[in-house]
DOMI-762062 format. One line per 2 residues: number of its first residue (from 0); their letters; for each residue x, y, z of N, C-alpha, C. Coordinates in nm, 4 decimals. Atoms other than C-alpha are relative to their C-alpha. Example, Ala and Ser with C-alpha at 12.3 -4.5 7.8 and 13.67 -1.06 7.14 Angstrom:
<sites>
0> AS> 0.0890,-0.1190,0.0000,1.2300,-0.4500,0.7800,0.0900,0.1200,0.0000 | -0.0820,-0.1190,-0.0060,1.3670,-0.1060,0.7140,-0.0770,0.1090,0.0730
</sites>
This chain:
<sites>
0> XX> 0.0842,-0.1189,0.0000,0.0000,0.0000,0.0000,0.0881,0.1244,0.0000 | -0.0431,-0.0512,-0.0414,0.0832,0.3267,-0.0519,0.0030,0.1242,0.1054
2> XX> 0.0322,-0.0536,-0.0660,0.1832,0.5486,0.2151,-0.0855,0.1527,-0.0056 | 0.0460,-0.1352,0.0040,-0.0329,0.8822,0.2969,0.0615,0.0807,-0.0443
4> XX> -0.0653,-0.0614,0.0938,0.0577,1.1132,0.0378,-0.0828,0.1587,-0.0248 | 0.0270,-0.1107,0.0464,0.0158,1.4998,-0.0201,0.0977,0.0632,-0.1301
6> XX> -0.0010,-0.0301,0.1728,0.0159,1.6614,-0.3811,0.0551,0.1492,0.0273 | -0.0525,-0.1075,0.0612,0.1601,1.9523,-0.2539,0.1358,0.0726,0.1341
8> XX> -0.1056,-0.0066,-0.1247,0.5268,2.0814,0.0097,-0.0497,0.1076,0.0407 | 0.0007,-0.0916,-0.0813,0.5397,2.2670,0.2824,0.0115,0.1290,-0.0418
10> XX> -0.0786,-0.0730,0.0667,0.7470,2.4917,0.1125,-0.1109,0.0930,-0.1278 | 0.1480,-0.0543,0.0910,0.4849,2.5644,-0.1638,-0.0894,0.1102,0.0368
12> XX> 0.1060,-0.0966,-0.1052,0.2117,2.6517,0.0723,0.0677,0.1135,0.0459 | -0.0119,-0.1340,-0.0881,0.3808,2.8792,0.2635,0.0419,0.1080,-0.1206
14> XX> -0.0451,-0.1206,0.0873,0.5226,3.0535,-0.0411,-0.1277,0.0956,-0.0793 | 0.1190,-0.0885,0.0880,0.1671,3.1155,-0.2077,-0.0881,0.0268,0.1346
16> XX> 0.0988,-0.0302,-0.1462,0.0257,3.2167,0.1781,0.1030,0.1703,0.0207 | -0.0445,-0.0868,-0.0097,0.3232,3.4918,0.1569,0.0847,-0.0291,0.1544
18> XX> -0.0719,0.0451,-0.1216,0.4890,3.3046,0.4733,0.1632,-0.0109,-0.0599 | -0.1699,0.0113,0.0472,0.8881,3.3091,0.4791,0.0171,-0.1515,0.0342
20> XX> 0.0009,0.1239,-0.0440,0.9610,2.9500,0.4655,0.0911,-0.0413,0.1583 | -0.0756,-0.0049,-0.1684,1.2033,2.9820,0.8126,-0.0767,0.0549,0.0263
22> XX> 0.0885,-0.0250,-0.1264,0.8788,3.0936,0.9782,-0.0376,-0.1478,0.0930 | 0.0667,0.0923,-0.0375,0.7723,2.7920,1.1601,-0.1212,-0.0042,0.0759
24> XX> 0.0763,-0.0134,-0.0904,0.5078,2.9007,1.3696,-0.0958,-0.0605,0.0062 | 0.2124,0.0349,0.0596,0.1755,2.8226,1.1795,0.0449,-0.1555,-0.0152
26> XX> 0.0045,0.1282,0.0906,0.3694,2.4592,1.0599,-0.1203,-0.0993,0.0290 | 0.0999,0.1010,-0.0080,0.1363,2.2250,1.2316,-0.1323,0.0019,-0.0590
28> XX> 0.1501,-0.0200,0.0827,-0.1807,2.4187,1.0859,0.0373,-0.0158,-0.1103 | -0.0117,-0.0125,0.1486,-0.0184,2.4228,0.7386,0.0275,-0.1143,-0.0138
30> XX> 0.0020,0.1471,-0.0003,0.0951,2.0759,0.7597,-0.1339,-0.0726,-0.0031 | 0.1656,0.0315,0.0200,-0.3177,1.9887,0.8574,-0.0453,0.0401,-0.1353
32> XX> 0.0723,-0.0397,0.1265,-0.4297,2.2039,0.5818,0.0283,-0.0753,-0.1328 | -0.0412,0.0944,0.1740,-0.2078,2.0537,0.3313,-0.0529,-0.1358,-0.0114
34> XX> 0.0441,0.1146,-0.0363,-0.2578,1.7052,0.4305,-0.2109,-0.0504,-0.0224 | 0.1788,0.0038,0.0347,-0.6664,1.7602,0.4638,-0.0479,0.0294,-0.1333
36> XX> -0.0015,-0.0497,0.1331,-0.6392,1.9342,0.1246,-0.0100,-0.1410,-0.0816 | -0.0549,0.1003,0.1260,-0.4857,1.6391,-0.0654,-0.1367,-0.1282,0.0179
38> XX> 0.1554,0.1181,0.0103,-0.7926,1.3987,0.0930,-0.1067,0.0986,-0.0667 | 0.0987,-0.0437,0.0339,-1.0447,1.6429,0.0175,-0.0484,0.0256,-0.1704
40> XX> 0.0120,-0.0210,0.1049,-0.9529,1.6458,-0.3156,-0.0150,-0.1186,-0.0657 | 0.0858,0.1186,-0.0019,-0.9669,1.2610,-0.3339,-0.1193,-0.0189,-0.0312
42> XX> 0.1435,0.0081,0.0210,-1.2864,1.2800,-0.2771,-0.0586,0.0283,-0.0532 | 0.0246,-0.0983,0.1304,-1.3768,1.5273,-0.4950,-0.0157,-0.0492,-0.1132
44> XX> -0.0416,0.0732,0.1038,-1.2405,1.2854,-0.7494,-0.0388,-0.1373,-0.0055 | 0.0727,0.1514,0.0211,-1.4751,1.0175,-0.6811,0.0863,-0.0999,0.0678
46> XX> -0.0751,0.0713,-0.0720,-1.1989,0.8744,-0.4195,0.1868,-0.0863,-0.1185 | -0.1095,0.0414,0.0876,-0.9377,0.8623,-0.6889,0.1613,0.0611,0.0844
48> XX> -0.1536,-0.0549,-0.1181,-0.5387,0.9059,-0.5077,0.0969,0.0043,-0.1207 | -0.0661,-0.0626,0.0967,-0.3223,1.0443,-0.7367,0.1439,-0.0288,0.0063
50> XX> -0.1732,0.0618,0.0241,0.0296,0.8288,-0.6618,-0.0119,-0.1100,-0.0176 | -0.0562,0.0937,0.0652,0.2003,0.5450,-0.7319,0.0341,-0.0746,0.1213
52> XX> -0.0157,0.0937,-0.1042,0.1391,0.2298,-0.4749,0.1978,-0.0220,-0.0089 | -0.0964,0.0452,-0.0197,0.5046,0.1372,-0.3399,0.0741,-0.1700,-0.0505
54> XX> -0.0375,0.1729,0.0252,0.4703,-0.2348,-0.4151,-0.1209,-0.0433,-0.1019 | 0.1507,0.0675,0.0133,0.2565,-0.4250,-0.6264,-0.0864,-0.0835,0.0619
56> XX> 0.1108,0.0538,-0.0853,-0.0634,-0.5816,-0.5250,-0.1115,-0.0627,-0.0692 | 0.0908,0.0022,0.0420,-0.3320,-0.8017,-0.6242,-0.1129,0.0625,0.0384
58> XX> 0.1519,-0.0396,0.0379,-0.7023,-0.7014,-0.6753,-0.0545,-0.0876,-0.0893 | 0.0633,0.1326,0.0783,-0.9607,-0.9114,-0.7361,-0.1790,0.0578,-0.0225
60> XX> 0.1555,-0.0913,0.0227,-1.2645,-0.7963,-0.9286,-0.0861,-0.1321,-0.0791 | 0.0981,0.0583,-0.0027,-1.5697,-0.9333,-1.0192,-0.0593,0.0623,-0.1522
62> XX> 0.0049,-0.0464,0.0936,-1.6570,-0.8848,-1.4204,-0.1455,0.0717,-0.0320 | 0.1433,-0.0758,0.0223,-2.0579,-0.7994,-1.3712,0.0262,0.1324,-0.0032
64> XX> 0.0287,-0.1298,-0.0827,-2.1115,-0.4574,-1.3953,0.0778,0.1023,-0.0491 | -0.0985,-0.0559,0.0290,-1.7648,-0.3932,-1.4917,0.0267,-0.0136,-0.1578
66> XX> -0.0545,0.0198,0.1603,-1.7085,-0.4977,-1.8570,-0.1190,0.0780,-0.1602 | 0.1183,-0.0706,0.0995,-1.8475,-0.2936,-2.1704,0.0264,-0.0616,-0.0903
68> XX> -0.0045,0.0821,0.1023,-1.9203,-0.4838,-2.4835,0.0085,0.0809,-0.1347 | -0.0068,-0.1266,0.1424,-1.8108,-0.3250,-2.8215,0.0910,-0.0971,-0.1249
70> XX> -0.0872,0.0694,0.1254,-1.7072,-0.4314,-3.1886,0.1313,-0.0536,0.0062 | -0.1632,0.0080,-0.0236,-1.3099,-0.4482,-3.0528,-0.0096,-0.0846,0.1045
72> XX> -0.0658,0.0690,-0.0813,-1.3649,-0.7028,-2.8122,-0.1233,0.0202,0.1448 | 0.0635,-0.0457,-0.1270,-1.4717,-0.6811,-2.4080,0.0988,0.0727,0.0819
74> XX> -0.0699,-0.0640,-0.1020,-1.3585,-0.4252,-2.2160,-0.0474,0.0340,0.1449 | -0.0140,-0.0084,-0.1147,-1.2894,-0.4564,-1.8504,0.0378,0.0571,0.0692
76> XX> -0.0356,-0.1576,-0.0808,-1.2655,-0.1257,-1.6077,0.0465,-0.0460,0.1147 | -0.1398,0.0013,-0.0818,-1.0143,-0.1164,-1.3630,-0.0140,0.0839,0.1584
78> XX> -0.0735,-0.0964,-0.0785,-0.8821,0.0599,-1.0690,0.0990,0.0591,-0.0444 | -0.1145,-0.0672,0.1217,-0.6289,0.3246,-1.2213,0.1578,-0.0863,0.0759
80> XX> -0.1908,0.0145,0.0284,-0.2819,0.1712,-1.3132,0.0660,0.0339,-0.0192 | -0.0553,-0.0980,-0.0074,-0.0005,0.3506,-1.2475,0.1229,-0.0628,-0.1429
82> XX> -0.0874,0.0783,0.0970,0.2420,0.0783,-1.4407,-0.0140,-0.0852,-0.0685 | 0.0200,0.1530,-0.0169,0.2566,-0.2137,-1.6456,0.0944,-0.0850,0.0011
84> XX> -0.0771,0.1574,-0.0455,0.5521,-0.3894,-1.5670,-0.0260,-0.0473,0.0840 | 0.0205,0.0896,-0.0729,0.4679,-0.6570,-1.3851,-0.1259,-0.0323,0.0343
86> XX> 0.1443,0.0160,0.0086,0.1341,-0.6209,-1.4696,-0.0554,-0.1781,-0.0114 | 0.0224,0.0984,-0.0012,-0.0222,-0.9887,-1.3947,-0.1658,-0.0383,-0.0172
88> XX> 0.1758,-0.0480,0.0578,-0.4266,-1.0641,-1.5418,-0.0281,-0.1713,0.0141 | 0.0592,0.1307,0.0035,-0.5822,-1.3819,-1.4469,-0.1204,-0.0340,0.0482
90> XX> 0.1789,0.0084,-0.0544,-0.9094,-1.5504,-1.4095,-0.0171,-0.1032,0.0772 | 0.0379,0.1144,-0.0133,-1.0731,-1.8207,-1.2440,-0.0805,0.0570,0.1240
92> XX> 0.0853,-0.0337,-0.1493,-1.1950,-1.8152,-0.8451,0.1420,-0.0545,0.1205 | -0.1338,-0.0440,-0.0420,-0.9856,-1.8048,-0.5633,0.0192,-0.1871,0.0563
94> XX> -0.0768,0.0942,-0.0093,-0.7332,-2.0968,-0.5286,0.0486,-0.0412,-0.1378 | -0.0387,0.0167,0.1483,-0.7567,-2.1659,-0.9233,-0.0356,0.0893,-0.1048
96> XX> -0.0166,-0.1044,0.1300,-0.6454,-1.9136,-1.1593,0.0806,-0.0222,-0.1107 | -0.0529,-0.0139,0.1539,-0.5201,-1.9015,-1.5431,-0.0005,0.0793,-0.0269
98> XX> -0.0602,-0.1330,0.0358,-0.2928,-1.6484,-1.6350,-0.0764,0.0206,-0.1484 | -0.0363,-0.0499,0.1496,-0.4059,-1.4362,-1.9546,0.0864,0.1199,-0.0139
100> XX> -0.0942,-0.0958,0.0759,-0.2077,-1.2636,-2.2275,-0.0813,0.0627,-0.0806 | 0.0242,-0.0519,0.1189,-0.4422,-1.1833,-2.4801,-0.1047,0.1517,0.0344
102> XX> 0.0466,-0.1333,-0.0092,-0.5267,-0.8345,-2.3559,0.0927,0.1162,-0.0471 | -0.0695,-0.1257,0.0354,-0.4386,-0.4813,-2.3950,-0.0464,0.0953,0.0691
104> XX> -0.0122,-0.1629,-0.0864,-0.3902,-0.1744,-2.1656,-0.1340,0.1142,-0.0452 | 0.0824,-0.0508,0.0930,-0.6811,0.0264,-2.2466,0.0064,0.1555,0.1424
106> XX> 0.0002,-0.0679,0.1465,-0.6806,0.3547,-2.2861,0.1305,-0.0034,-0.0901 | -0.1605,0.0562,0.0818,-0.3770,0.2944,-2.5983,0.0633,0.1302,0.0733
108> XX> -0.1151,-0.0422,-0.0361,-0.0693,0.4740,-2.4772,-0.0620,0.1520,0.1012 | 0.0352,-0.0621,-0.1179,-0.2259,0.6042,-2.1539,0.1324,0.0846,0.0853
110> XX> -0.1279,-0.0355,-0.0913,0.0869,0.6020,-1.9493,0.0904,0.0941,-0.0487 | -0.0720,-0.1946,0.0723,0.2545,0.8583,-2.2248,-0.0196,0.0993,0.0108
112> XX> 0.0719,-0.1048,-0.0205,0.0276,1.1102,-2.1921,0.0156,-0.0152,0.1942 | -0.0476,-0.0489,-0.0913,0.0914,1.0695,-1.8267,-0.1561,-0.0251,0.0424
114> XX> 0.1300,-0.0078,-0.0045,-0.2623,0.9434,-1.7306,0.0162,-0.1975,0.0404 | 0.0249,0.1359,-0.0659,-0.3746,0.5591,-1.5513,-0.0380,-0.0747,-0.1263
116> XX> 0.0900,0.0776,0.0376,-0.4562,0.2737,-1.7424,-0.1090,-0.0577,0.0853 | 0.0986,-0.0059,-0.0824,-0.8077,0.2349,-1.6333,-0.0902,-0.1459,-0.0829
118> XX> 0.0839,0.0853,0.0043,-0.9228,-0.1226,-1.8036,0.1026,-0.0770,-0.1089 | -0.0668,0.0942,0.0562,-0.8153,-0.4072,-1.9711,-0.0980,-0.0632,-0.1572
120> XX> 0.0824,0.0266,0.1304,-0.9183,-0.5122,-2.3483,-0.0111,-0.1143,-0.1043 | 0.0056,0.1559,0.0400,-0.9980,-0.8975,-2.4773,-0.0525,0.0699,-0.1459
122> XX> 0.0446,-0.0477,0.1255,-1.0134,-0.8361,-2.8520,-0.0352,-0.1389,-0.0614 | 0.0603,0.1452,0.0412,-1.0372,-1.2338,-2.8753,-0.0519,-0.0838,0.1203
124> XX> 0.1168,0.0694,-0.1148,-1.2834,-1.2853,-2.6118,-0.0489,-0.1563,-0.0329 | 0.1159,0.1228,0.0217,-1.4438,-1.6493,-2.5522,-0.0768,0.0472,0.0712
126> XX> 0.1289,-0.0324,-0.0818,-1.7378,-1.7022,-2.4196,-0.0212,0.0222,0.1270 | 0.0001,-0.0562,-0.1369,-1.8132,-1.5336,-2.0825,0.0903,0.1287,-0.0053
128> XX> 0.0202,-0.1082,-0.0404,-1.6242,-1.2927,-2.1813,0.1955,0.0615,0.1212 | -0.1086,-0.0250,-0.0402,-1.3464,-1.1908,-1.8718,0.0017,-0.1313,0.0978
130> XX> -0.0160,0.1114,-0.0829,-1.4728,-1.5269,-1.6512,-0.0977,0.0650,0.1209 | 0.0961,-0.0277,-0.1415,-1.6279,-1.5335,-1.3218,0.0646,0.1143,0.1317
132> XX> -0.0763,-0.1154,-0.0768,-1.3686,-1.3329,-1.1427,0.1762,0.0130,-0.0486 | -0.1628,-0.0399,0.0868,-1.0092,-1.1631,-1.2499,0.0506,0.0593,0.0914
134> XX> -0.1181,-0.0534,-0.1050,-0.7349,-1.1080,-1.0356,0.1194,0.0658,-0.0613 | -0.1154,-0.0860,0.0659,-0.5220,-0.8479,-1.1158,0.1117,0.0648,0.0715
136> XX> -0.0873,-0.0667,-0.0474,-0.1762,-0.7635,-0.9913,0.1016,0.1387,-0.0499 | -0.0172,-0.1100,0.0497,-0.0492,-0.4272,-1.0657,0.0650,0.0764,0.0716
138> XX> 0.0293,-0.1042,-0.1022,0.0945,-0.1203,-0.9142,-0.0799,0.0828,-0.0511 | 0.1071,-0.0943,-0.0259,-0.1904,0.1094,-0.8407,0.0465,0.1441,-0.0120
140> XX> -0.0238,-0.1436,-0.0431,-0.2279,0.4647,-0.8774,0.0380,0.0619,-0.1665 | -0.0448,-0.0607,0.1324,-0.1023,0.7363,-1.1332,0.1117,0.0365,-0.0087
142> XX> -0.1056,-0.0363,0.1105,0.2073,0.7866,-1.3621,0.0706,0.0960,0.1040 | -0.0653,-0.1177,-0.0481,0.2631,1.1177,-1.1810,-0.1262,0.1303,0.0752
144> XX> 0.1152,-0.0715,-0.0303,0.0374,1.3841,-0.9904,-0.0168,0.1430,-0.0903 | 0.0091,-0.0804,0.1992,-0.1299,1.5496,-1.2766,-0.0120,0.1984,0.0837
146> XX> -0.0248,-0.1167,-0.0215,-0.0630,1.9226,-1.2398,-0.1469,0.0605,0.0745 | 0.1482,-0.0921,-0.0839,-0.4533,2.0446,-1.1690,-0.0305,-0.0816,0.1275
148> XX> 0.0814,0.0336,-0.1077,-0.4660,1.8498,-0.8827,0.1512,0.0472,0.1098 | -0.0695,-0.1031,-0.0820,-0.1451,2.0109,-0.7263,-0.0329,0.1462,0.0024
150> XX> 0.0741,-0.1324,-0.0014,-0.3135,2.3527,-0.8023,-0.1504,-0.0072,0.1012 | 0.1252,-0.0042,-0.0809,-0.6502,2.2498,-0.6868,0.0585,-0.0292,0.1518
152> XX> -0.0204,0.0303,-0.1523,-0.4733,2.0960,-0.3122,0.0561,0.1652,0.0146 | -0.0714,-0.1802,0.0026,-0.2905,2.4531,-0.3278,-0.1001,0.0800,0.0947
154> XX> 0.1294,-0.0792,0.0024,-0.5744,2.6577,-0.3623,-0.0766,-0.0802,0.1641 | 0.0855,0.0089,-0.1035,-0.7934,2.4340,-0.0879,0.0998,0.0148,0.1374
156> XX> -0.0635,-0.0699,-0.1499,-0.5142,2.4450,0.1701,0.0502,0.1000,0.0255 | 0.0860,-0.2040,-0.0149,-0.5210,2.8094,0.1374,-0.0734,0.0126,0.0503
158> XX> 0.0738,-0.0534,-0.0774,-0.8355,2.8318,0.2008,-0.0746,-0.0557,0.1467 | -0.0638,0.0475,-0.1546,-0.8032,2.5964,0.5230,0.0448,0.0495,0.0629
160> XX> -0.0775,-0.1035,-0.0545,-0.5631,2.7576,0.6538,-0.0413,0.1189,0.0456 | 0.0284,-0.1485,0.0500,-0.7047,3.1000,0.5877,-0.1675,-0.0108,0.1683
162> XX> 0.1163,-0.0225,-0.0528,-1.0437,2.9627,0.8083,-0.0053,-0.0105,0.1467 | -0.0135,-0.0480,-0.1470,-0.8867,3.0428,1.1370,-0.0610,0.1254,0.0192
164> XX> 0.0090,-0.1455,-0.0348,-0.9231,3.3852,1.0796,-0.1383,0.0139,-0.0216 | 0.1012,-0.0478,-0.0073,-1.2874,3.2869,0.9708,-0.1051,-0.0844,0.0614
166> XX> 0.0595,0.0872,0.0000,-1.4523,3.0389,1.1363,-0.1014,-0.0295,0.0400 | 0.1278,0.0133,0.0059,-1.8296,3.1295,1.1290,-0.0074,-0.0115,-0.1418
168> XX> 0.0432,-0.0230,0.2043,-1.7752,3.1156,0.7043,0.0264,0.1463,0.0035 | -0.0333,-0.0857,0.0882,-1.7121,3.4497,0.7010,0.1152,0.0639,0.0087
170> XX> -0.1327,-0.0261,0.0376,-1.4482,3.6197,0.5840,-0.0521,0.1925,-0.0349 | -0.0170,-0.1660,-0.0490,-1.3823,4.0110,0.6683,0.0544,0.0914,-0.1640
172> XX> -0.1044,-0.0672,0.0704,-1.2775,4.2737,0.3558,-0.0438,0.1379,-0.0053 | 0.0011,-0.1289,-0.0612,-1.2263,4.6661,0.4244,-0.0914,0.0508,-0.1319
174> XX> 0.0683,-0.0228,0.1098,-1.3741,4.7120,0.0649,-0.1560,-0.0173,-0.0220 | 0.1083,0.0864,0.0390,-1.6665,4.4490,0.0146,-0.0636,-0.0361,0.1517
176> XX> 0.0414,0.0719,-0.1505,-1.7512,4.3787,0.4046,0.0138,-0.1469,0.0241 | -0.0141,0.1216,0.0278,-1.8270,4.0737,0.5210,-0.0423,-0.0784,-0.1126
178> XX> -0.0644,0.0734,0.0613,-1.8010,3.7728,0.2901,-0.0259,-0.1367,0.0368 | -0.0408,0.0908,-0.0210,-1.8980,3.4843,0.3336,0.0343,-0.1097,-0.0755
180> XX> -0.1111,0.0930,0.0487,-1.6911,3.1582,0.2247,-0.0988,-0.0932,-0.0340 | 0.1226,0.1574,0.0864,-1.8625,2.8827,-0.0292,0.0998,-0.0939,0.0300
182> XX> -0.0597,0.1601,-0.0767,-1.7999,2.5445,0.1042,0.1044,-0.0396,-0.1320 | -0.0833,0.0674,0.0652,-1.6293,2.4406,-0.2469,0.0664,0.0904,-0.1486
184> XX> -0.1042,-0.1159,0.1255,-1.3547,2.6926,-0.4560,-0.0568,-0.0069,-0.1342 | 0.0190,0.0444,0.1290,-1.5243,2.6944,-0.8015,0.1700,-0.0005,-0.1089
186> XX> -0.0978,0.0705,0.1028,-1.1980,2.7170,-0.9371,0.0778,-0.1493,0.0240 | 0.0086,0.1340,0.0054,-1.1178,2.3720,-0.7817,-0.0527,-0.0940,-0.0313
188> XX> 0.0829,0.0597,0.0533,-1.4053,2.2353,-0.8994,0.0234,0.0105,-0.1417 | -0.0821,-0.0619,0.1416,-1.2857,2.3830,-1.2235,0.1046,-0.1233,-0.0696
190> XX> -0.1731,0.0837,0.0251,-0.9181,2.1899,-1.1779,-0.0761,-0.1287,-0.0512 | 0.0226,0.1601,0.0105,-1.0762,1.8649,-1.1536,-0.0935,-0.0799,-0.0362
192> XX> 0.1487,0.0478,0.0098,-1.3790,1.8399,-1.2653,0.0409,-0.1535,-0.1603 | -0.0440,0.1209,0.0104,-1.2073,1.6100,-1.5486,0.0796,-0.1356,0.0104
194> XX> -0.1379,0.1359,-0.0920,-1.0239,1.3909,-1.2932,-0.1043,-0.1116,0.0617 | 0.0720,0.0574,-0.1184,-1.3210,1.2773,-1.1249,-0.0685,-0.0931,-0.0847
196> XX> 0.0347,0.1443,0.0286,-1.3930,0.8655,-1.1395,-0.1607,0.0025,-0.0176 | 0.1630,-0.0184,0.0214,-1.7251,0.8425,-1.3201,-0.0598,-0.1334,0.0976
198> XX> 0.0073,0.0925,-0.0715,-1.7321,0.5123,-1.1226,-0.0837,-0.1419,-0.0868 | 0.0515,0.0857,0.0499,-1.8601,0.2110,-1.2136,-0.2028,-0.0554,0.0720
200> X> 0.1254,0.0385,-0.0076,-2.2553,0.1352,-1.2908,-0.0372,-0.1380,0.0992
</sites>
């Protein structure tokens, strides 16, 4: 598994907060913020985590539900794959499994573009299809953390951070008065709105 992971440094934050990075004062709140940031944006994303498991790991899925049927074959949706060496695809039930080969990485040259393979593609399907259940060993996760989702954690542990100074929602300005704070940044919603796991039917 991999360990708890934030999309964005210390160092960062404090630089777009206008903090001198040898301040230490605030660290433990900016450390929270960042940290709460990088889940909140998870979630956001339909529970999608945006690194690269440490080890590989099986997963064992279940083909109902999951496989779409089309002229090229059956394709079988995934949990995002960060790699495929050592990518391992087999079927059966648990104690007896048979390795297959005759798939393909689907979407084609995912991992170039810097993006998960998110399903697997039988172009010479038999019958049934992917089987009764497919165990898949893999490492998990993505390629690299895609740029809008280090902007979007940015941006929300900013405005974390920021909700000491407001924490009835509103937010004070000598100009505009009070202010108060929408639960979710539209420009984060913005970042990621095409990151987020449509999930499976």
């Amino acid at each position: 598994m991999a360990p708890v992971t934030t999309y964005i440094t210390l160092a960062l934050l404090k630089t777009s907060l206008g903090i001198p990075v040898g301040d230490t004062v605030d660290d433990t709140l900016l450390e929270l913020a960042r940290s709460t940031a990088s889940r909140s944006v998870d979630k956001s994303c339909g529970g999608r985590r945006f690194w690269i498991d440490e080890t590989t790991s099986a997963r064992t899925f279940r083909p109902a539900r999951r496989v779409v049927w089309d002229r090229d074959g059956s394709l079988l949706m995934l949990d995002d794959i960060a790699e495929i060496g050592g990518l391992v695809v087999e079927v059966g039930t648990t104690g007896s499994w048979t390795a297959l080969t005759d798939y393909e990485p689907y979407p084609e040259n995912a991992l170039v573009k810097g993006k998960p393979v998110t399903g697997l593609l039988r172009t010479a399907w038999q019958m049934g299809g992917f089987g009764f259940r497919v165990r898949v060993t893999a490492k998990w996760g993505w390629p690299a953390v895609p740029d809008e989702v280090q902007t979007a954690t940015l941006i929300q542990a900013g405005r974390l951070y920021k909700r000491k100074d407001s924490p009835d929602g509103i937010a004070g300005s000598a100009e505009w008065g009070p202010i108060r704070v929408s639960r979710v940044d539209p420009d984060v919603q913005k970042l990621i709105d095409d990151l987020v796991d449509p999930g499976i039917a």
